[in-house]
N, C-alpha and C positions, 0 to 999 in steps of 0.2 A: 504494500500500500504506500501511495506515494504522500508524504507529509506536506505539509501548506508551505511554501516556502518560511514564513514567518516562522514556524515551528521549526522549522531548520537551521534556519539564522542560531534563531535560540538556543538551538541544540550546540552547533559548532563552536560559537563564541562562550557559551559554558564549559561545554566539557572538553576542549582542546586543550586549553590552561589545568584541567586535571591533570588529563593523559601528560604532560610536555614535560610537568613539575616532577623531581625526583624528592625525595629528602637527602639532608648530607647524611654520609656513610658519618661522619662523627656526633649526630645528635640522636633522637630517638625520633622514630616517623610521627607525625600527628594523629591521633584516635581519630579517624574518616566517617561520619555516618553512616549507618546502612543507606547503599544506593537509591531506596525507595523513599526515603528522608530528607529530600529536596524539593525547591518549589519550583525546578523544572520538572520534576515530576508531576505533580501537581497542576502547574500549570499547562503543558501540553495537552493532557488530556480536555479540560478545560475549554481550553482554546477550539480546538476540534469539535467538542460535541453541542458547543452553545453558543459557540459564531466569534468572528472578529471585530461584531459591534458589541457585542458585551465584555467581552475579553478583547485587551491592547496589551502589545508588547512592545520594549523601545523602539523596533523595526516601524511601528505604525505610524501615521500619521496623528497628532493629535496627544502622542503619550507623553513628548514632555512639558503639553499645556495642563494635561491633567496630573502631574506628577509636580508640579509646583505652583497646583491651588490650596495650596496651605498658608495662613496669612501670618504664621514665625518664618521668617527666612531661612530658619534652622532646618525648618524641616522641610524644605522644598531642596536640598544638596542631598538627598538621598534616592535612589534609584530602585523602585521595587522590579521583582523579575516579570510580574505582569500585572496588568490593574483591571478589577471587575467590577461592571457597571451593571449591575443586577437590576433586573426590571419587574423584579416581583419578589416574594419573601423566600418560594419555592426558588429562585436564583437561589440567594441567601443558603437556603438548607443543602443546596448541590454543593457550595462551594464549600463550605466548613464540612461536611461530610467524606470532600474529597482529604482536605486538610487530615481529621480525622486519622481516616483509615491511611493516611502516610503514615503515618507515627509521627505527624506534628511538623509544620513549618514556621517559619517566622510570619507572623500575619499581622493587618493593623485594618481598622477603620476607619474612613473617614464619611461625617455627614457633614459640618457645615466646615468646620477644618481649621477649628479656632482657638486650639489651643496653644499657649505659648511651651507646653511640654514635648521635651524631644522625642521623635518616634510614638509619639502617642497616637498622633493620626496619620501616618505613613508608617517607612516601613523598607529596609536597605536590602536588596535581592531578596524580596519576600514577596508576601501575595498582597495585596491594595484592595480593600472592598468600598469604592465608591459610590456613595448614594445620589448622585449627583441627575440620578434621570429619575429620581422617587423624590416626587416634591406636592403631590396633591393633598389637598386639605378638605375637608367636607364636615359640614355642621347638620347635625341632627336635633332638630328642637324638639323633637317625643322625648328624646333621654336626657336633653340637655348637655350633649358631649359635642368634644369636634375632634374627629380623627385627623394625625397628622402621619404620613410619612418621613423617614428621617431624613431627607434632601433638603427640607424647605427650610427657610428660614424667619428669624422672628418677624423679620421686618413684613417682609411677605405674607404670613401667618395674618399678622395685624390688621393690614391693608385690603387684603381680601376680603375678609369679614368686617373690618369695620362698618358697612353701610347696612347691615343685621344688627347693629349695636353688641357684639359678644367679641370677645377675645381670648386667648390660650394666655395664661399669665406672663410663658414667655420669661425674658433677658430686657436689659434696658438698651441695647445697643442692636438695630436693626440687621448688623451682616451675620449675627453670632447664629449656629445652631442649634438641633437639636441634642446633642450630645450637653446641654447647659442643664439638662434635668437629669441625666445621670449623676449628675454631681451637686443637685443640689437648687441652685437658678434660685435667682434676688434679681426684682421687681418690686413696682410702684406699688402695688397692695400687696407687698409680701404680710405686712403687720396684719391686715384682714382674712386673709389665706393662706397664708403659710409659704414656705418654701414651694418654689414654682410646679417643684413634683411631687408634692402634698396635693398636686389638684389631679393626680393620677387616675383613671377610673378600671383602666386595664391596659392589659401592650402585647403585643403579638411580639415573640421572643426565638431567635434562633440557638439552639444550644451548642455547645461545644462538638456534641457529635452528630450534629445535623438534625437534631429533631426539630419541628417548630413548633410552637405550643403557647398556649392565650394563657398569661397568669391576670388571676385579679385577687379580692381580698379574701373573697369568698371559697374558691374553688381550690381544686388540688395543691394548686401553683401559689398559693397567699404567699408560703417562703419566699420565696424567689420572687413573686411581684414585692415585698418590703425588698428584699435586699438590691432592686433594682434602684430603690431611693435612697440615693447617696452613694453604691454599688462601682460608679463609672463604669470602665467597661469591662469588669472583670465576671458578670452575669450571663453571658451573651450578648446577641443581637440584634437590636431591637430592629423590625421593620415597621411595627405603628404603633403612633401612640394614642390612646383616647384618652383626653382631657378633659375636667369641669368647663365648661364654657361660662365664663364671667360676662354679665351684662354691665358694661362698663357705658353705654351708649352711642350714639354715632358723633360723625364727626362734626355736626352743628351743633350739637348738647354738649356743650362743654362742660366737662361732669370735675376739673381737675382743677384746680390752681396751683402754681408755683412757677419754674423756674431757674434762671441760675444769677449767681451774685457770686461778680469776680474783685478777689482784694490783691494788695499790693502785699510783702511780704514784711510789712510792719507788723499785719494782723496776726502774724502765726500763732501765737501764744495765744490771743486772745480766742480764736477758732478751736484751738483745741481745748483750750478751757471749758468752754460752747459746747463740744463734741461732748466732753466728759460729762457736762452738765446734764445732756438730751440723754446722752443712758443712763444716768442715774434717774432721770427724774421723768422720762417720757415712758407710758404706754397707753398708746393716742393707735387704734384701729385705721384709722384713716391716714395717718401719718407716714413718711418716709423721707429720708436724703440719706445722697450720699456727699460727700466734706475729701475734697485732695488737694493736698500741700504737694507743692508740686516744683519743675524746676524743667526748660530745656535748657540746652547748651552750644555752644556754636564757638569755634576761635576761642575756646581756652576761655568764655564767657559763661558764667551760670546765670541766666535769667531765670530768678522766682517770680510764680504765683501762685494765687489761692483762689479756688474753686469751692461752692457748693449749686447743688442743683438738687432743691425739691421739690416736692409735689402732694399736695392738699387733696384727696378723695372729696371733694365737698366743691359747692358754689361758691363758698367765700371760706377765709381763714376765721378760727376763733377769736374772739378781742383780747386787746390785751396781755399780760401774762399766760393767760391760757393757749394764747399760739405758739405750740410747739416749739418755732422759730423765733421767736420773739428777739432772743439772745444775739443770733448771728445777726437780723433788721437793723441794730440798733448799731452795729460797728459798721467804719467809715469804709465804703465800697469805691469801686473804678467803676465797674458796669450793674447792669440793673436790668434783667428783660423776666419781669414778673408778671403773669396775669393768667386771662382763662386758658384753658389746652384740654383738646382731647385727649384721648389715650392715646389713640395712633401718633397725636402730634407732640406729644411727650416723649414716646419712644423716639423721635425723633432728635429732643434737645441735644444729645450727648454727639451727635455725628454719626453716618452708618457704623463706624467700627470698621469698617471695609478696606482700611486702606494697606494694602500687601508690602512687602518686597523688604522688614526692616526685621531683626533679630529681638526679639521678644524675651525676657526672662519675668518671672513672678517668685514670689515668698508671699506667706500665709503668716498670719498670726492670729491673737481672737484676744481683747482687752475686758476683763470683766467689770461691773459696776464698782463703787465702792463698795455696796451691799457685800455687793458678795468675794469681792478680797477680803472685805474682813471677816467676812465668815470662812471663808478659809484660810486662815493664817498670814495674808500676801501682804498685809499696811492695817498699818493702826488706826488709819483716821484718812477722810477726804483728801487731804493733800500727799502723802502719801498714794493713793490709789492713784492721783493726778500723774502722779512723777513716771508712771511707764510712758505715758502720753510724749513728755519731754525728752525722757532717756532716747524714746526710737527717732524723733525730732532731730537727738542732736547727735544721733547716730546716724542720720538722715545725710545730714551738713557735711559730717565729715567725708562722707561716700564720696560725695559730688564734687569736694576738694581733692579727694586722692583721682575722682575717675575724667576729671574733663583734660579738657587736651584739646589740639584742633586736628579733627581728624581731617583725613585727604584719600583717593584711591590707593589701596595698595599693588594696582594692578598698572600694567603701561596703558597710556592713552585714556585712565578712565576722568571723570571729571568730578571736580570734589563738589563736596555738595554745598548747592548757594548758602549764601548767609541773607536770611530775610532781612528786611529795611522792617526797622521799627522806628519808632516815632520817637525822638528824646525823650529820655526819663520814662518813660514807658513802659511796665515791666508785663508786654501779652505776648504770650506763647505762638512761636511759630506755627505755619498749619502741620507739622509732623506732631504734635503733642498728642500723646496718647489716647487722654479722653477730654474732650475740650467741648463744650457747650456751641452749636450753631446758631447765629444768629440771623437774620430772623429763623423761626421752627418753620419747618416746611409744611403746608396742609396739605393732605391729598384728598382731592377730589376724584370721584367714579361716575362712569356712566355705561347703559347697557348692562345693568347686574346681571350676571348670570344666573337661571333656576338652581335652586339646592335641593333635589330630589332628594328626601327621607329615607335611609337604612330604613327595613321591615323594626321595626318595635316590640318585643325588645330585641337587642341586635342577637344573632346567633353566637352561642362559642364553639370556634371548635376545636374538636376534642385533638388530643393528641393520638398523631402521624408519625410512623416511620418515615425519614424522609425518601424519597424516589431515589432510585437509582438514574445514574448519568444515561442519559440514553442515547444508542449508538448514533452517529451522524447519519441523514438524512441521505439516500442513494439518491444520485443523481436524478434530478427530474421529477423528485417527489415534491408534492406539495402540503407535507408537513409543516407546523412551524409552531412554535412553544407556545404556550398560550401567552394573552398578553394580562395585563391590567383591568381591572370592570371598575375598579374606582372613581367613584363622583366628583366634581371639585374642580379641582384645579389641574390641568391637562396633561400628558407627557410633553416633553420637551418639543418643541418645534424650533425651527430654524431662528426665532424671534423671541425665543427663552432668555432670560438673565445670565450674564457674562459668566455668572460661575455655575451654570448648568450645560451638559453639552445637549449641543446640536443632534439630534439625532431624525431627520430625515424619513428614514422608513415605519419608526413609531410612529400609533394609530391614536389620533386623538379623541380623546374621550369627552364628552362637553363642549361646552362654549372657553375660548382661553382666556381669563380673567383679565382686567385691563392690567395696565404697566403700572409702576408704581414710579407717580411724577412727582416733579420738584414744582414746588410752589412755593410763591414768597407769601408770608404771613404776618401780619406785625399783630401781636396778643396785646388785647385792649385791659389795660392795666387796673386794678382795681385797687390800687395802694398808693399812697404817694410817702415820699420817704424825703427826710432832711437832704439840702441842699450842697455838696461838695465837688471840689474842683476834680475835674480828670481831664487826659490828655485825649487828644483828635486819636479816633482808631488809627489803628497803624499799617498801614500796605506793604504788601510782596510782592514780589518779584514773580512773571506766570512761572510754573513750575517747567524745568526742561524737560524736554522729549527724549534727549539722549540714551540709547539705551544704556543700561549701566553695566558695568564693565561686571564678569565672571568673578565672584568673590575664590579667594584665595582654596584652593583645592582638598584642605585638610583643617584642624579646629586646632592650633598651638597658642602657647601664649605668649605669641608677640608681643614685646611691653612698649611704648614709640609714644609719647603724649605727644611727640612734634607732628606722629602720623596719623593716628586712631583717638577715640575718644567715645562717647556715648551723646545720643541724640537729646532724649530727656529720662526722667525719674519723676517716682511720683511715694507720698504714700498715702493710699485712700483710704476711709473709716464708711464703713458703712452698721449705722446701731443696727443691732435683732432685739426687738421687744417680747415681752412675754407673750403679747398676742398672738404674737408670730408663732411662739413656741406651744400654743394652748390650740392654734389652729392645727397646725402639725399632728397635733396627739385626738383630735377630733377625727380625720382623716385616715387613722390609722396608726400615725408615727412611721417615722423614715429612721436611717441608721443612724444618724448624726446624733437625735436623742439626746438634745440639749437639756441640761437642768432649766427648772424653769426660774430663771432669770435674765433680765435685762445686760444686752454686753455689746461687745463692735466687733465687726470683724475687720482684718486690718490685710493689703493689701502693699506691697512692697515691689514695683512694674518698675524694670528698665529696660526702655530700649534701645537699640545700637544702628548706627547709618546702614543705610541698605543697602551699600557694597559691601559693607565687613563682613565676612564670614566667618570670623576669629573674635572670640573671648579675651583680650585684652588681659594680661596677666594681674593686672590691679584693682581693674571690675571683678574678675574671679575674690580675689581675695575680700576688696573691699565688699562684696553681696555677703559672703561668707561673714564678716565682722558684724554687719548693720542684721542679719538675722540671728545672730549672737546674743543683741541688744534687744530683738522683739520676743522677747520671751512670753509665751501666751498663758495667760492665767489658768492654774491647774483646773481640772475640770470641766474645760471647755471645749468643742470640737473645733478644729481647722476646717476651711471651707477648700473641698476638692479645688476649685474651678480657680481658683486662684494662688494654689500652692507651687512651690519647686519641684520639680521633679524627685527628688532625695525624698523629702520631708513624710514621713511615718505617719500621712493622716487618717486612716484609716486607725489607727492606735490610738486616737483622741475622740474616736466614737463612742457614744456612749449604748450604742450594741454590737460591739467590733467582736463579742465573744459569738453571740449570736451571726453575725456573719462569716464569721469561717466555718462555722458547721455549714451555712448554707451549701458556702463554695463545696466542701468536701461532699457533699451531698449532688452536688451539679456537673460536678466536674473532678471526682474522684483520680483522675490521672493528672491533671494537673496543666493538661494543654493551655490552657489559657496565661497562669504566670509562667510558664515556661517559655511560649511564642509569642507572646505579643507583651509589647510596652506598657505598662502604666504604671499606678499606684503600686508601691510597694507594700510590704505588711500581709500577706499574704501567706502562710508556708506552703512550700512547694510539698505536695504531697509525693514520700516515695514512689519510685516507678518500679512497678512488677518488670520481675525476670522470668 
């Protein structure tokens, strides 16, 4: 039988380098996997029995635009051996089954591809499971749910459904996906709902050895649907999720007030005072912000600012002392763009999140109230408790003095990156800043809604499936062809899809395709007026250049050159969890995080690096290492996946981390999943039978 060229390619340029390589006669040969223990194994067959539009190898056309839609830089320099675009769940269960029955490859997922952890959503000569053609969304108003596939993203999610008035709780940042409820997900009604996959109702789940299978609270699967909250990706894989649908209303019902209010770097203290303040003393259902001390850099210059952006569940804020806010209103601000917002147009304040090509790193921490450091031993008194607030502050500072530098290309011919024109005395953040408030919020308006035909009521479950076997390729001339999608909603991919979905041509569209999600300018009719202070004329850039940017350096060393390299910005963000939050959560069921029920912050430690650098800078390394030294999280509190290091033991700070490892041992008895694929640490690798 004669192989597809592609499969050939792939054949030769793998195994020639085995065959060619000897070991030295003076060392000992290297332990070789069994032959069947690769993911040309794996993949060839693959490739063959379910087409070269679901399966891409580097030979293809298109594989290395989808091999660096990851938005860390980090992880778009890794090369899987092939990438699968799976067009249904039944995809899904072929391709982990084939995994499986190898005895295990390196594997990774990716749905919206947003994480800043390496390999977590790729994957270096491995297999690539891309969600990127599963993006439909459909709302059922007999259950009250809205199914999402895990392609789509929040932004998308929002916009669609907004003119129904309901929404999936969701991320605050429009490009983020669904992979933000495996971990967890903080939203604007997190205080009224809980953590974003508190609002779970069920998920169609692919197992380790291809089974697929609906877990909900109720059924066989309850285990496994809790430990899918908070889990990442060490449960399976999800192909749908059903969600509460919140009636949050449309987008002329401004159901929202807030916001963002940016200071100069006078205010630090007093903001975090502020911050300390709101966990101690806030638990407001309707309430949320998030508070970042923040800093870019350019030319061996650290420009600080300070950020907050919240937002009021309500028509108006409460008066007086009783607004939540009261504290931060009252110190001396730069900008101001306060007033009514929908949902959709809040998710909008923060900026898509969308913006690719720059090196990403995160640290977690978790600050608790006063109350409760002194209930656990941590400070004797209010000021005391304050002083972690300070300590990470001014561990903050020092980072920013050991890491800035003026970077430049380290490659021939690349071009360094502009230095934005600010306005004298000026202290606002270039547009590379990580998470930066849009001004004006974008509204979107729809026209042409599409029908939402209703799932039967109540929906069916089903039951668990052997998964199918790989079935032989199609003889010439047959008119077989895999089944496709029946999903309502939101369409497969057409030629006119969103940039980070691919094209794909000969999928069948199901529905009407939802409109585009446009940019509007909107200026939010202010309902506050606030004391009178100077500030500077905004401040203009320069248009961004088109140049492509030169190949970052080949390998990750730690080059140290502050005349060369440097970091773009830093940030540390506070975002309070209220007890509400934590009493919604345990209404719902409870998730693994299994907070005590007290008011605390989670604390958020982001820097990022120019998007030519390919290289960790030897004093960034160090200095990240010292300032998470400094953020020592209050005992008893969990770390928030979604925002952690790679390294960092969060899964150890669960407060049902016991209860999830029996799950895993119960799921995943061999251990495929921490053994091939990237994630969270904390896990024990269960022995492997002989």
């Amino acid at each position: 039988m004669l192989l597809p060229c592609s499969v050939l390619t792939l054949w030769i340029s793998t195994a020639l380098p085995l065959v060619s390589a000897s070991p030295s006669p003076h060392v000992l040969p290297r332990q070789q996997p069994a032959p069947v223990n690769s993911s040309l194994a794996v993949c060839s067959p693959l490739l063959t029995n379910l087409g070269s539009e679901t399966v891409i190898t580097p030979f293809d056309q298109g594989f290395r635009e989808a091999a660096n839609n990851a938005w860390n830089l980090y992880n778009t320099l890794f090369s899987p051996m092939c990438i699968i675009h799976p067009q249904s769940a039944e995809d899904v269960s072929r391709v982990m089954r084939a995994i499986y029955e190898s005895g295990g490859v390196k594997y990774a997922v990716q749905a919206g591809g947003h994480t800043a952890m390496r390999e977590w959503d790729t994957t270096d000569n491995g297999v690539l499971i891309s969600f990127a053609d599963m993006y439909n969304v459909s709302y059922n108003p007999s259950r009250e749910t809205i199914s999402l596939q895990p392609g789509v993203r929040w932004g998308e999610a929002i916009a669609y459904l907004e003119p129904l008035g309901v929404t999936p709780l969701g991320g605050r940042l429009p490009d983020v996906g669904t992979g933000l409820l495996l971990g967890g997900g903080l939203n604007y009604l997190s205080a009224r709902h809980g953590f974003s996959v508190d609002s779970l109702v069920a998920a169609d789940v692919v197992l380790v050895d291809g089974r697929l299978v609906t877990a909900n609270a109720t059924n066989e699967y309850s285990d496994l649907f809790k430990a899918l909250k908070g889990g990442a990706n060490r449960f399976g894989i999800v192909t749908r999720y059903e969600v509460k649908a919140i009636h949050v209303g449309t987008d002329e019902e401004k159901m929202m007030i807030g916001g963002s209010v940016v200071y100069d770097n006078s205010s630090t203290e007093a903001l975090l005072r502020a911050t300390a303040n709101y966990v101690d003393n806030v638990d407001d259902p309707n309430a949320s912000i998030l508070v970042i001390i923040g800093a870019t850099l350019s030319n061996n210059t650290v420009a600080p600012v300070n950020v907050i952006t919240f937002f009021y569940n309500g028509t108006s804020l409460p008066p007086d002392t009783d607004n939540p806010y009261h504290e931060f209103l009252s110190l001396p601000y730069l900008i101001s763009a306060i007033g009514s917002y929908s949902y959709a147009e809040a998710n909008n304040v923060l900026g898509s999140g969308g913006d690719r090509a720059n090196g990403q790193i995160f640290g977690a921490s978790a600050f608790g109230s006063t109350e409760w450091d002194i209930s656990q031993g941590l400070a004797k008194d209010k000021e005391e408790s304050f002083e972690q607030y300070m300590k990470a502050y001014r561990a903050f500072n020092r980072f920013l003095e050991k890491a800035k530098g003026t970077p430049k290309p380290a490659t021939p011919g690349g071009t360094p990156t502009p230095t934005p024109t600010i306005a004298p005395g000026y202290p606002f953040p270039p547009p590379q800043f990580p998470i930066f408030p849009t001004y004006p919020a974008p509204k979107p308006t729809y026209t042409n809604l599409p029908p939402y035909p209703a799932p039967p009521s109540p929906a069916p479950t089903r039951p668990p499936v052997p998964a199918p076997p790989i079935p032989p390729k199609p003889s010439s001339g047959s008119t077989t062809s895999r089944p496709t999608s029946t999903s309502t909603g939101m369409p497969k991919p057409t030629s006119n899809s969103p940039p980070h979905h691919r094209s794909n041509p000969s999928a069948t569209t199901v529905g009407p395709k939802p409109p585009p999600i446009p940019t509007y300018t909107f200026k939010p009719s202010p309902t506050w007026s606030f004391p009178s202070y100077p500030s500077a004329p905004l401040p203009t850039y320069p248009t961004p250049s088109t140049t492509p940017r030169p190949l970052p350096p080949p390998s990750i060393s730690f080059v140290d050159d502050p005349a060369a390299d440097g970091i773009s910005a830093a940030l540390l963000a506070f975002t309070p969890v209220q007890k509400s939050q934590i009493e919604a959560g345990r209404r719902a069921g409870g998730n693994l995080m299994d907070p005590p029920l007290t008011n605390y912050a989670l604390v958020q430690f982001h820097v990022t690096m120019p998007e030519w650098l390919g290289i960790v800078p030897k004093r960034v390394v160090e200095g990240r290492k010292e300032v998470l030294s400094e953020l020592v999280a209050s005992k008893g509190l969990p770390l928030y996946m979604n925002e952690c290091d790679a390294e960092q033991n969060v899964f150890e700070t669960y407060g049902q981390y016991e209860f999830m490892k029996e799950v895993y041992r119960k799921y995943d008895p061999t251990g495929i999943n921490v053994r091939f694929m990237k994630g969270p640490p904390g896990i024990p690798v269960p022995p492997r039978k002989t």
